[in-house]
C-alpha positions as CSV (number, residue, x, y, z in Angstrom):
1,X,109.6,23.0,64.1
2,X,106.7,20.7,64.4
3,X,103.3,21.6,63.5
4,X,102.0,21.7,67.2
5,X,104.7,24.4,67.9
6,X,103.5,26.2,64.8
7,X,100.5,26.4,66.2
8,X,101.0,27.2,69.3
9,X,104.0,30.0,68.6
10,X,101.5,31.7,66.4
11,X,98.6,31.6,68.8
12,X,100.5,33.1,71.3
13,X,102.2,35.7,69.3
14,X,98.8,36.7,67.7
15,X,97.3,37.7,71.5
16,X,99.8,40.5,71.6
17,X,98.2,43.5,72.9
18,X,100.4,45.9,71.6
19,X,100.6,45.7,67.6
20,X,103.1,46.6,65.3
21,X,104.6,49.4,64.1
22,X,104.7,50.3,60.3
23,X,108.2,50.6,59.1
24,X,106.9,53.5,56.7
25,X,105.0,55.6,58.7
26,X,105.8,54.8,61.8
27,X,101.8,54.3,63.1
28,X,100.5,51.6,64.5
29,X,98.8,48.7,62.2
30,X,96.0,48.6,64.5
31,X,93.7,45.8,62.8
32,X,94.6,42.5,60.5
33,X,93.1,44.0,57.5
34,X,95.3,47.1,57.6
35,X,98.7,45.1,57.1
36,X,100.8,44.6,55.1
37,X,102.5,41.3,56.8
38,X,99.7,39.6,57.0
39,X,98.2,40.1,53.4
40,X,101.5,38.5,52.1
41,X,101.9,35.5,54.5
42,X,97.6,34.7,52.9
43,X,98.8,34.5,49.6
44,X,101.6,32.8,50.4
45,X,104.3,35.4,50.1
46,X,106.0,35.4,53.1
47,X,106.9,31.9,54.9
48,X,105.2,31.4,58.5
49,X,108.8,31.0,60.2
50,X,109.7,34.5,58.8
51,X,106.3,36.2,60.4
52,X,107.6,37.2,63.6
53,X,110.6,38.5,62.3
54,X,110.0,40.6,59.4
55,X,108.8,44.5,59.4
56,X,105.3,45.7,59.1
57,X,103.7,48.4,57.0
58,X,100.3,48.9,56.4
59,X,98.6,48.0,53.1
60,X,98.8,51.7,51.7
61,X,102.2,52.1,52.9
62,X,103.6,49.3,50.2
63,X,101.5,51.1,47.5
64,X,103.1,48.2,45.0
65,X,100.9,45.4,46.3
66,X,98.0,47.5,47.4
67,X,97.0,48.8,43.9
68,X,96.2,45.3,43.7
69,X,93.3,45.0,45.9
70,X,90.4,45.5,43.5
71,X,87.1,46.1,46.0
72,X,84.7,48.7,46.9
73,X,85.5,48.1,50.7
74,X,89.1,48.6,50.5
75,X,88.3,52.4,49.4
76,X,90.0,54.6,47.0
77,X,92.4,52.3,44.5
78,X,95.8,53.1,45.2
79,X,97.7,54.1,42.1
80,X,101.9,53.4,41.5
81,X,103.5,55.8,39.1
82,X,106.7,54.6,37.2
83,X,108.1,51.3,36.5
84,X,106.2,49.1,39.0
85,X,102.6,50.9,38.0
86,X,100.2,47.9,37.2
87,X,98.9,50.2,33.6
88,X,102.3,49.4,32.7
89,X,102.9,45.3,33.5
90,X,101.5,42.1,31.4
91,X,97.5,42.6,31.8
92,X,97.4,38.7,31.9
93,X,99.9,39.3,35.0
94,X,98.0,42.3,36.3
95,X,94.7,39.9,36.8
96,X,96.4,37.1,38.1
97,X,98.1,40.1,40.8
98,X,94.8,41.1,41.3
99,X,92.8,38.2,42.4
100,X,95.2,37.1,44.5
101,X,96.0,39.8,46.0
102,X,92.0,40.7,46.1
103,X,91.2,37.5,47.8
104,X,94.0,37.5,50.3
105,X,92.7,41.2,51.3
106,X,89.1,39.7,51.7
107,X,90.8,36.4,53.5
108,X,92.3,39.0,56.0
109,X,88.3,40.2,56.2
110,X,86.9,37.2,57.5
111,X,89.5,36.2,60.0
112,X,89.4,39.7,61.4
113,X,86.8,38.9,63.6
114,X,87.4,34.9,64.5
115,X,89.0,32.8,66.9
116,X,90.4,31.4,64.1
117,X,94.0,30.1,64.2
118,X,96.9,31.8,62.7
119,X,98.3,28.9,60.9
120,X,94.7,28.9,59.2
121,X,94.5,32.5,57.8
122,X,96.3,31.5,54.3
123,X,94.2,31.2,51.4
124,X,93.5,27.7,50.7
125,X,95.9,26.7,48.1
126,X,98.8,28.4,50.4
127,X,97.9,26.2,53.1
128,X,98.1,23.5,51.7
129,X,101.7,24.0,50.0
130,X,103.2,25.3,53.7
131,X,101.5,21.3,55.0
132,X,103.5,20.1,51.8
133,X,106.4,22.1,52.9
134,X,106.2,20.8,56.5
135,X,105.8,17.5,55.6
136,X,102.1,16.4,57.0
């Protein structure tokens, strides 16, 4: 798929009117910041071809990647109990999980409110390796 039909695939899709529907709860994921489909494809964990296929949750619902997001807007830390609790992984792996996942929560923040073009929302870095990806 070529990078203009990239674009314009994901500029279309992104004017839907009627949201998603979180696979856990079954409520809508009204705004950007609230899912969980978005925050991986910023940080680069989930390809750009895959978007429009794969289910959506909000953040809280996939408590494993939300007790990542370390900031006073996202509200109340989410905490995981058992074998995927961040107090129990690699605290050099924990930070790293952190401030990714932090800044792809923020990243979510600021193109909440743009015109800004889907293929743009990654974080830097994750841009850059889907154009090495894609070839351009």
């Amino acid at each position: 798929m070529s990078s203009d039909s990239v674009a314009s695939y994901f500029s279309a899709m992104a004017k839907c009117d009627e949201g998603y529907l979180c696979e856990v709860c079954g409520l809508d994921v009204a705004e950007i910041v609230e899912s969980d489909l978005y925050l991986r494809y910023v940080i680069g964990e989930l390809d750009p071809e895959v978007l429009h296929t794969s289910p959506e949750r909000h953040i809280r619902c996939n408590p494993t990647i939300a007790q990542f997001i370390v900031d006073p807007e996202f509200g109340a830390p989410v905490v995981v109990e058992g074998a995927f609790d961040k107090r129990l992984l690699d605290p050099a792996y924990v930070r790293e999980r952190e401030t990714l996942v932090t800044r792809g929560w923020r990243r979510l923040r600021e193109v909440l409110n743009t015109e800004a073009a889907i293929i743009n929302y990654p974080l830097p870095e994750v841009r850059e390796a889907i154009q090495r990806k894609a070839g351009y």
